[in-house]
C-alpha positions as CSV (number, residue, x, y, z in Angstrom):
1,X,27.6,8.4,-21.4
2,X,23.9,8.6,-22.9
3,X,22.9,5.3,-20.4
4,X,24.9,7.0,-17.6
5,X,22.2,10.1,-17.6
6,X,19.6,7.5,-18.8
7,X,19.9,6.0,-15.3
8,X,20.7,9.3,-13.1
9,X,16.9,10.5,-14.5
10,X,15.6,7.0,-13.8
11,X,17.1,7.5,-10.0
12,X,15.7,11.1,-9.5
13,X,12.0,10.1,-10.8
14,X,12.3,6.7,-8.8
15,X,13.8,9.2,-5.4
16,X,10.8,11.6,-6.3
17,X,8.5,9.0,-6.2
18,X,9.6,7.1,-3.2
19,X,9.1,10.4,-1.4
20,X,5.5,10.7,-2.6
21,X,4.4,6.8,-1.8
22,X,6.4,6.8,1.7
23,X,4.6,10.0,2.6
24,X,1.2,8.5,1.7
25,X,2.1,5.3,3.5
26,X,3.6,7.3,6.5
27,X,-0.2,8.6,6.8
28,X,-1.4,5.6,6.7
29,X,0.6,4.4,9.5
30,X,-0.1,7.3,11.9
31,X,-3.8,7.2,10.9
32,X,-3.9,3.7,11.9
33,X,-1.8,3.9,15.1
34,X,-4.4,6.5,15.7
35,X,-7.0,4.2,15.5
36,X,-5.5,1.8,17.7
37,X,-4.6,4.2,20.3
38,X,-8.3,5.3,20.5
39,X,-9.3,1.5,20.9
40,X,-11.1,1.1,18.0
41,X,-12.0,-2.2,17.5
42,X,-12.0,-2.3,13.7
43,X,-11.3,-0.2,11.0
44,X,-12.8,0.6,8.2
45,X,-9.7,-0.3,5.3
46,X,-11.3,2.0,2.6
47,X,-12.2,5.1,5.1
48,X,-8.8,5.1,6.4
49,X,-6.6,5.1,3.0
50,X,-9.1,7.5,1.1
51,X,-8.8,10.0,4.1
52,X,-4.8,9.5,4.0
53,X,-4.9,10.4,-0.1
54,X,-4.7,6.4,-1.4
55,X,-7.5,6.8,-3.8
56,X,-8.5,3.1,-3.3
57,X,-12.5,1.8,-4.2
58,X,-14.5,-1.2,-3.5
59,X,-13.4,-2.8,-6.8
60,X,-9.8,-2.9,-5.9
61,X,-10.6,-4.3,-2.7
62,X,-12.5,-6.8,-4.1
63,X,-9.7,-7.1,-6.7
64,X,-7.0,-7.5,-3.5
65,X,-9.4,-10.4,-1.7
66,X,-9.1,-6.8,1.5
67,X,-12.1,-7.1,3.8
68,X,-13.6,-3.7,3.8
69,X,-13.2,-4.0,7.7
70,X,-10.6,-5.2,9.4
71,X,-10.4,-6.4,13.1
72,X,-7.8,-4.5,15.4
73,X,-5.2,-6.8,17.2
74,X,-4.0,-4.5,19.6
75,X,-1.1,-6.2,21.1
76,X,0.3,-7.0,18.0
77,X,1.9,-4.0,15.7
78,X,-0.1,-3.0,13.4
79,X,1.9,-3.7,10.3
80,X,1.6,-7.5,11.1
81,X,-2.3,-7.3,10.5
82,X,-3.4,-4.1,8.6
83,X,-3.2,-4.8,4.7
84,X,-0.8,-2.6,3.3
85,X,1.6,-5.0,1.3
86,X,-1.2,-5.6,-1.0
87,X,-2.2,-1.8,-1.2
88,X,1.2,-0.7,-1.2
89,X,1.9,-2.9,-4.4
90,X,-2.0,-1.7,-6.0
91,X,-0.6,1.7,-5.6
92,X,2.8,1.1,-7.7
93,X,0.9,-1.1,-10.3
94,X,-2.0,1.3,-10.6
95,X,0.0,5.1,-10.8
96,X,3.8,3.2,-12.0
97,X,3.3,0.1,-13.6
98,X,6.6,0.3,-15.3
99,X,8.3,0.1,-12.6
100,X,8.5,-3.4,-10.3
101,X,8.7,-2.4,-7.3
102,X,7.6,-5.6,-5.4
103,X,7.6,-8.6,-7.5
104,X,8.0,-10.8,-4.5
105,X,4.8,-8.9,-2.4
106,X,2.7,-8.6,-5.7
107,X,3.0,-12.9,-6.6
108,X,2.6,-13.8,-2.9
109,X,0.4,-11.4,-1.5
110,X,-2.0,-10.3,-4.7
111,X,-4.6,-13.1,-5.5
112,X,-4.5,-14.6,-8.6
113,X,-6.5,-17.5,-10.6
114,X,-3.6,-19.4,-10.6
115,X,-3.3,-19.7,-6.9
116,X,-6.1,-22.0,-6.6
């Protein structure tokens, strides 16, 4: 019975986070769209997730192997070549690192030593 509530907790927190990272990432992907809508023709990664409330800095881009800018590729959706697998998975390791969220997008998209 104790595990039973053990894991009904775990499932609110998890729910009440999930709600707080997709709204954050929801930003980001309006923000974005934004951009591309106006023609930009880059887009300044760190600008754009600070102003959406993703508390990113150079180190953890340098960490993450992000260009600060990246080039818009406006016929092509802009989840195919904005960065946010890597962010999204900085964010959960970084605020809920107890909690692996992405183990497939953290080994293949984070860079590592041992990928070389």
């Amino acid at each position: 019975m104790n595990d039973e509530k053990s894991k009904t907790d775990l499932n609110a927190e998890l729910a009440k986070v999930h709600i707080e990272i997709n709204g954050l990432f929801g930003k980001l992907a309006a923000e974005v769209e934004k951009q591309v809508k106006r023609n930009a023709t880059e887009i300044d990664v760190l600008k754009i997730v600070n102003s959406v409330g993703i508390k990113l800095d150079e180190a953890a881009l340098l960490e993450l192997k992000i260009d600060r800018i990246i080039f818009v590729i406006p016929w092509v959706h802009w989840c195919c070549w904005f960065p946010w697998r890597p962010i999204w998975c900085w964010w959960w390791n970084k605020y809920y690192p107890w909690y692996r969220c992405c183990p497939y997008w953290w080994h293949s998209c984070h860079w590592t030593p041992m990928h070389h």
